[in-house]
N, C-alpha and C positions, 0 to 999 in steps of 0.2 A: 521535244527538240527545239521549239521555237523560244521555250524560258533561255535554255542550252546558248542559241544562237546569239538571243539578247543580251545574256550571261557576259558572252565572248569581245560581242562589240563594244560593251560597257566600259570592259577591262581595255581593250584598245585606245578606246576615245578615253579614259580618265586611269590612267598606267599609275602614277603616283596614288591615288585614291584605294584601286584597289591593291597596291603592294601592302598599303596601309591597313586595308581592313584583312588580309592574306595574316599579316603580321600580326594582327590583332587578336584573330579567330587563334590564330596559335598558342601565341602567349593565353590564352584565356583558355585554352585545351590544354596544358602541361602544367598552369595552377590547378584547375580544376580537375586533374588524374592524379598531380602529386599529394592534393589537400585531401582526397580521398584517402590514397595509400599512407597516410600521414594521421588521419584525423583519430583524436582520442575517441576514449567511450566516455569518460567523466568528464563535466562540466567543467571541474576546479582545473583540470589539464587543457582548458582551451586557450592556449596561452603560442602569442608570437614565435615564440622559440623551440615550441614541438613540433614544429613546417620546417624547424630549418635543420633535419635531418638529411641521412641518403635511403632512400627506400629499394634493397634490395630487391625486391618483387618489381620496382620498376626497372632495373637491369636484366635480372631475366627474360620479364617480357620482351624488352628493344632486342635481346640476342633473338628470341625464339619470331617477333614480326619479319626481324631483316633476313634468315632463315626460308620464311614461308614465300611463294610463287604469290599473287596477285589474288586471286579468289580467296585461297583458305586462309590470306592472310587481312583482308577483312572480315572475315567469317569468324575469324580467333580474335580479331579487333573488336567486333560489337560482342559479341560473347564475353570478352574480356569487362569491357566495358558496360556490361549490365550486372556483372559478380560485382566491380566495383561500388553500383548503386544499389543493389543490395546489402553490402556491407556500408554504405552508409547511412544507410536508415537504419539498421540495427545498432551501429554506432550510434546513432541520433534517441531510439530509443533508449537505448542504456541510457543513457545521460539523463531523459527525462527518467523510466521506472528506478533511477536512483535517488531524485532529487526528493521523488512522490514516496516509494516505495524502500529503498535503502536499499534494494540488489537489482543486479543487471536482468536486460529481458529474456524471457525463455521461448525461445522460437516454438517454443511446442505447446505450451500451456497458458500463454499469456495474450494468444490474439482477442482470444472473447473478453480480455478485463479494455479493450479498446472501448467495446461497448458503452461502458463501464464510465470512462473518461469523457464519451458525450455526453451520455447521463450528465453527469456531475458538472460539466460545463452548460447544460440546460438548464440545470437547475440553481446554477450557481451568476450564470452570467447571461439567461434568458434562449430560449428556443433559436431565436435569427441566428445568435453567435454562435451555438454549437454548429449549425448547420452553412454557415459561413467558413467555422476551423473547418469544418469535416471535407467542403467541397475543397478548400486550401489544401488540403494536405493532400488530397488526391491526388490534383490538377500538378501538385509540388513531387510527389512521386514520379508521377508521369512525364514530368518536363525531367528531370532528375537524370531518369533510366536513360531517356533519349537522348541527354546532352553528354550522358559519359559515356554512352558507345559511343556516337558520335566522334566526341573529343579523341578517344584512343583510337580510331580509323582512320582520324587527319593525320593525327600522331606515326601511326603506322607507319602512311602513305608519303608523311616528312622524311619517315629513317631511310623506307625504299626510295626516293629520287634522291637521297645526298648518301648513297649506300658506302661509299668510301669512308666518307668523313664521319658517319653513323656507328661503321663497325669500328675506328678507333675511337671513340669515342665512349662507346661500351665496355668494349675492353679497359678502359685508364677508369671508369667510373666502377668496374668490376676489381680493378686491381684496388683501388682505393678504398672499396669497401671492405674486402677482405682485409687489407692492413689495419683500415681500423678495428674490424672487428677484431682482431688478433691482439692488439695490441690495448682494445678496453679503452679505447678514446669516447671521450666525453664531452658534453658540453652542456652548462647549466644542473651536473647531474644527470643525465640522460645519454645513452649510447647514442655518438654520430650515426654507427652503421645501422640501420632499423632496418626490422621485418613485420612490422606491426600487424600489414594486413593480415600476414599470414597466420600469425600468429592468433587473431581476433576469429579467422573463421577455424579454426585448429581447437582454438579454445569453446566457439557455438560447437562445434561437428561434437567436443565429449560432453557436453551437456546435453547436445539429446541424446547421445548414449546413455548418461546417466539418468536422464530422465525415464526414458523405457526401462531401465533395468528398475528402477526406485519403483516405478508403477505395481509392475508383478510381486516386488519385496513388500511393500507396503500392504499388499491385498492380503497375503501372507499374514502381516501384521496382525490385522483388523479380527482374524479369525483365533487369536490368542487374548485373551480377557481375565485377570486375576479375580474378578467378580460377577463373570459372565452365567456362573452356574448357580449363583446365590440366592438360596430360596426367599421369598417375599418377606418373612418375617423375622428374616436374618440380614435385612438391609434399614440402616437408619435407625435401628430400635432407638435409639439416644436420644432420638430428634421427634420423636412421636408426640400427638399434642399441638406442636410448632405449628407456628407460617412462616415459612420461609421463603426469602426473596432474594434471588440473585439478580443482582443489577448492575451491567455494563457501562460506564462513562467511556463515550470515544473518545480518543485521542487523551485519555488521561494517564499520562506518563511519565518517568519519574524525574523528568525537565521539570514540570510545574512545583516541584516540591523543594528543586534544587536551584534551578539557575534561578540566580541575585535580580534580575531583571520582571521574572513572570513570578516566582514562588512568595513576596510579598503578599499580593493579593489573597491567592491561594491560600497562604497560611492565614490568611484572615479570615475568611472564610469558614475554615477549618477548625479553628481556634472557637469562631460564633458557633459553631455546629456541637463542636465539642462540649463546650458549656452548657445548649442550650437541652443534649442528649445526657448529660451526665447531672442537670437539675430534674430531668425526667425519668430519673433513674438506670439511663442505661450505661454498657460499660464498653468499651472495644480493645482489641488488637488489631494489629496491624506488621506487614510484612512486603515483601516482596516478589513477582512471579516475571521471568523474564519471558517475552512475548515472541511469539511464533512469527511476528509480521513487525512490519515497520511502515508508520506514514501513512496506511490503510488498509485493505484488505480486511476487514472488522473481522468478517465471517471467519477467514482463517485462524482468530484468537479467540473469537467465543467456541467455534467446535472445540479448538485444543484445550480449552479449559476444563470443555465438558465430557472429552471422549475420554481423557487421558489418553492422546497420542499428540503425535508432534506432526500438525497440520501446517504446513507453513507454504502448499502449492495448490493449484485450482483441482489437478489431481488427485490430488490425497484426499481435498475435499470432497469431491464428488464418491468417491471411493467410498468412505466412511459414511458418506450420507446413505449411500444403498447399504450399511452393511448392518449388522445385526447389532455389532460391539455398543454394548450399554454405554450409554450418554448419563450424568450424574441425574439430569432431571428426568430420566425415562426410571431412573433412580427407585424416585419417589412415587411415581404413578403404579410402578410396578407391586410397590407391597401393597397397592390398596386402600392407605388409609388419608391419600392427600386425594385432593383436586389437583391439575396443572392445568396451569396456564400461561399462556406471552403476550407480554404489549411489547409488538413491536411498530412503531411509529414509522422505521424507513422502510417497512414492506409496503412496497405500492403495485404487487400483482402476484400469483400463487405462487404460494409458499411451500413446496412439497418436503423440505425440510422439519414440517411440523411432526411427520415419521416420525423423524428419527429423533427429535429429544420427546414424544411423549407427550409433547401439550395436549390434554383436552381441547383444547378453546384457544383461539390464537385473534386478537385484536389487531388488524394492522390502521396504515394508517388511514382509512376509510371508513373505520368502525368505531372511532370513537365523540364521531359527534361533533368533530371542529370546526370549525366555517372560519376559524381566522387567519391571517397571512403564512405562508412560507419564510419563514428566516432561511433565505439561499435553501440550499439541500437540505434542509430539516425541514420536516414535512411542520410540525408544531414544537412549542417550549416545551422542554422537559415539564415542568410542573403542570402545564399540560395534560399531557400523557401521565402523569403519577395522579393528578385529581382523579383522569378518567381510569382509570386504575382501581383506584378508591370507592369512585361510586358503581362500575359496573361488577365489582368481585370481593374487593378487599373487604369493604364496607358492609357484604351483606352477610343476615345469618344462614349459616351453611351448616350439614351434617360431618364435615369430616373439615378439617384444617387444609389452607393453603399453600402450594406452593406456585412460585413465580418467574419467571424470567422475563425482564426487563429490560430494552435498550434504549438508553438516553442520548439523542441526536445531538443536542443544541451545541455541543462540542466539538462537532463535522468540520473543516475545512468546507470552506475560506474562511467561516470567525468572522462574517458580517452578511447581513447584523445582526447582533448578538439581541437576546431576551431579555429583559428586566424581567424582576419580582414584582408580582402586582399582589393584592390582599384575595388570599383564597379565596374568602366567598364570593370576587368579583368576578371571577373566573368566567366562570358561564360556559358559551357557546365557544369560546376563544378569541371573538370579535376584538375584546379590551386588547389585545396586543396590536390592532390595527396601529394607532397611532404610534406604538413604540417600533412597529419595523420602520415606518415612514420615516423616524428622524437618526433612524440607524446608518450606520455606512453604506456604502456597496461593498460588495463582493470586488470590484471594478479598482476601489478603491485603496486596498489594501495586498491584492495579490500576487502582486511583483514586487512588493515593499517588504523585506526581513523584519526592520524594527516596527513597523505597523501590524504587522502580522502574528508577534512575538506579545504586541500588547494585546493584540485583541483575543487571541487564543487564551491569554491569561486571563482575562474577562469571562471568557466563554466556560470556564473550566470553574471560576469561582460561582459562575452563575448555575450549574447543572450542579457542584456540590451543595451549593448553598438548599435549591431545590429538594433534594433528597434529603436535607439532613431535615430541613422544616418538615416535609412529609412524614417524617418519621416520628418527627417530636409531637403531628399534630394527630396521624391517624396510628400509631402505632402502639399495640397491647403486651400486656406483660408475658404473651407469648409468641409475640416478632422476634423474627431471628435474619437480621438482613446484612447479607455480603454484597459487596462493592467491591467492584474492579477497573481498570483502565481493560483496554483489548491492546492499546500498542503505544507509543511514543507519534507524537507532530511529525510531519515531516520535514527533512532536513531544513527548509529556509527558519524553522521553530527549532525544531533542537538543535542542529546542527551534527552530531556525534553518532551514526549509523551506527557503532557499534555497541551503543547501550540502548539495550529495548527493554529496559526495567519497567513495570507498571506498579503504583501500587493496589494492594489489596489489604480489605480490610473485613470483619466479623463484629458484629452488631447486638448485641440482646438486654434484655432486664434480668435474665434468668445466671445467676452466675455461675449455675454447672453449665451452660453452653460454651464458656470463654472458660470455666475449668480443666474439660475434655482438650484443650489446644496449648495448654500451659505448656508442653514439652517443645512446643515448634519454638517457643524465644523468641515471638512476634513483640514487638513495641507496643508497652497500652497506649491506648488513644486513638484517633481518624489520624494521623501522619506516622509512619515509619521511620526510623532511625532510617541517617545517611548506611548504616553498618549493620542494619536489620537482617535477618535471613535472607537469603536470596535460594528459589526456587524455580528449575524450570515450571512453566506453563503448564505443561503436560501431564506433571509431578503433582496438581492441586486436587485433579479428583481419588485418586488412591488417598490418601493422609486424609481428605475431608471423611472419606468412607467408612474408613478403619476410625480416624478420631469420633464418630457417631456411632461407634459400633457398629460394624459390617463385620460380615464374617466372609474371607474368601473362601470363594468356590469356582476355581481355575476352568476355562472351555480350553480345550488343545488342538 
């Protein structure tokens, strides 16, 4: 009562002052309810001229406040006003999981990949800043929520004391709308009349519809298998003898091969690799597989490569992870006559996914010995992780042949600072790349930048090829059998083009019945793909690897 009192005398004694901040708090409550009811979900549409609609949802509302008696009608005000700041955060997320991710957020599946984005901002731009964004966006939620109930209560409380002028006012803003919409008026291309918001939570409400229903269908899925019943000595017979190694490049996608700006490098790269693999005898194809994910989400493209399904949500992941449905590398452990195993570099805590592909023996990134810097989110250099590789598995003599799966970081977003090639046997412990993170970018310094970002990913991409191809040329036997893949496409500030998630892939050996058996797919020879190469789903590469090694289906139902 006494803030109340002091409230009242303030406005007496300085009348002009507060009509002034009266006026203020207003105008600043009907931008900030219209910019709500207005705001896109994409970044590229945050533009001047998408504000200067009419938002039917805000006509409704003014009929149904000026309507309500005094209680229910702030009641329906902050109520109203917290759906508002709820739909603009999921507005605000679309816009970021498009820029990162290439699709909008899924209120259902995508709060744990939050996680996720501290992660990689710890890792990427040091422990303070993550924990600086994180308290930010809280504190920005919470101020958020409060200031757009707020706003539409003032709002409310304007329409009830000028209730005359209010309800014509409504009415000519109602008739207005309705003619434009009738009539398809426009401006800049865009309808005057808008219903965005509604429309925006109409469009979240059938995504989790479909999300539940996808769940149950999906599980459904996973319990049908064209090689689920396939006796042990009726998978891979073709490929017996072999080591084989599959190995993941992130983010390498079929931008680096293409755009005039990054694929320079790359095909240089490519080119040294190619020579340096074909005076070593070996011979390759190459092809296309278009990817389950976009920008990131690795895990989601390495399962879909290996389940043969089309993994493309955190759901379906997990789904598949618990399920039975043969993964290509439980493949090979299944007949008996390989070893498996994974270097995986960015596992930095249990891994229960080693189930489900089958690894024997899984290296992450704590077990292989390195003491040298962090490049941002990559725990060490790919060549790195391929030495240690080499010396803990590859290298040794064993009773039965190898198989591998392999994922190579140095490719990770943000692309600084990138690794140099140093001379194998300097390798060691990993120390020798102290000096090269030191005179490397920041993370800091290139991740709001397009064309800084576009070069260094190019960098990043020649530098983990380059890596693999040396590995190959230096430890590889005339019965290596090594496929390469991208898992997704940059995200959009690098490619740009959300709707091309082409990665390429490629097949590797000395042996040339191994690249005989695939003659029918019309892959391009060499480490690069025709722009016109095949193109395959994802999902589509482990059936055709199975049947081209000779597999014989035997259907689960």
């Amino acid at each position: 009562m006494a803030r109340l009192a002091h409230w009242r005398s303030w406005r007496s004694r300085r009348p002009r002052a507060a009509r002034a901040l009266r006026w203020t708090a207003t105008i600043l409550s009907a931008v900030l309810v219209l910019g709500a009811l207005l705001l896109p979900n994409q970044l590229q549409m945050l533009r001047t001229d998408q504000f200067l609609r009419l938002p039917g949802e805000a006509i409704i509302a003014a009929a149904l406040l000026l309507a309500l008696p005094r209680k229910p009608r702030v009641a329906v005000a902050a109520a109203g006003g917290a759906v508002l700041g709820a739909l603009t955060v999921l507005n605000l997320l679309d816009m970021g999981y498009a820029e990162y991710l290439g699709r909008t957020f899924n209120p259902i599946l995508d709060w744990g990949l939050l996680d996720d984005a501290q992660s990689y901002v710890a890792d990427s731009m040091g422990e303070a800043v993550a924990v600086g964004a994180a308290v930010g966006v809280v504190l920005l939620m919470v101020g958020l929520f409060a200031s757009m109930a707020l706003a539409v209560v003032r709002l409310g409380n304007l329409l009830a004391d000028h209730r005359q002028t209010a309800t014509r006012a409504t009415l000519a803003a109602g008739t207005v709308w309705m003619t434009c919409s009738a009539l398809g008026l426009q401006y800049t291309g865009e309808p005057i009349a808008q219903d965005r918001a509604a429309t925006a939570l109409i469009d979240k409400a059938r995504e989790v519809r479909k999300t539940l229903r996808d769940e149950a269908a999906f599980e459904k899925e996973t319990r049908v298998d064209a090689f689920g019943n396939t006796p042990p000595a009726q998978l891979l017979p073709d490929l017996r003898g072999k080591d084989v190694i599959f190995t993941f490049i992130e983010s390498y996608g079929r931008v680096a091969l293409t755009d005039p700006e990054i694929s320079p490098g790359v095909d240089r790269a490519l080119d040294a690799g190619q020579q340096a693999l074909t005076k070593a005898g070996y011979r390759a194809k190459s092809g296309w597989l278009t990817s389950s994910t976009f920008g990131g989400g690795s895990w989601l493209g390495h399962s879909t490569t290996m389940s043969g399904l089309w993994i493309d949500n955190q759901q379906r992941y997990r789904t598949v992870m618990n399920s039975d449905h043969l993964s290509l590398t439980k493949a090979f452990g299944k007949t008996g006559a390989w070893d498996t195993v994974g270097i995986m570099p960015g596992v930095q805590k249990a891994w229960p996914e080693q189930r489900y592909y089958g690894l024997d023996k899984v290296y992450n990134a704590f077990q292989m010995g390195y003491q040298g810097p962090a490049f941002s989110w990559s725990t060490m250099p790919d060549q790195y992780a391929l030495e240690s590789f080499q010396r803990l598995e590859h290298g040794k003599d064993r009773a039965k042949p190898l198989m591998a799966e392999i994922i190579l970081t140095s490719s990770h977003q943000p692309w600084a600072p990138v690794p140099e090639m140093v001379d194998w046997k300097d390798l060691g412990d990993g120390s020798v790349f102290d000096s090269i993170e030191k005179k490397g970018q920041k993370a800091s310094d290139i991740i709001n930048d397009s064309g800084k970002s576009r070069v260094a990913y190019g960098k990043s991409v020649e530098y983990s090829v380059t890596a693999l191809t040396q590995w190959l040329e230096r430890y590889g036997t005339d019965d290596t059998v090594l496929v390469f893949l991208g898992d997704h496409q940059p995200i959009t500030r690098v490619s740009g083009n959300t709707s091309v998630r082409d990665v390429p892939v490629s097949i590797v050996a000395k042996d040339p019945k191994v690249l005989d058996k695939i003659a029918g797919w019309k892959w391009t020879d060499g480490l690069k793909p025709a722009p016109d190469a095949p193109v395959w789903r994802m999902d589509s590469f482990r059936d055709r690897f199975l049947r081209a090694y000779g597999s014989t289906p035997h259907p689960t139902k």
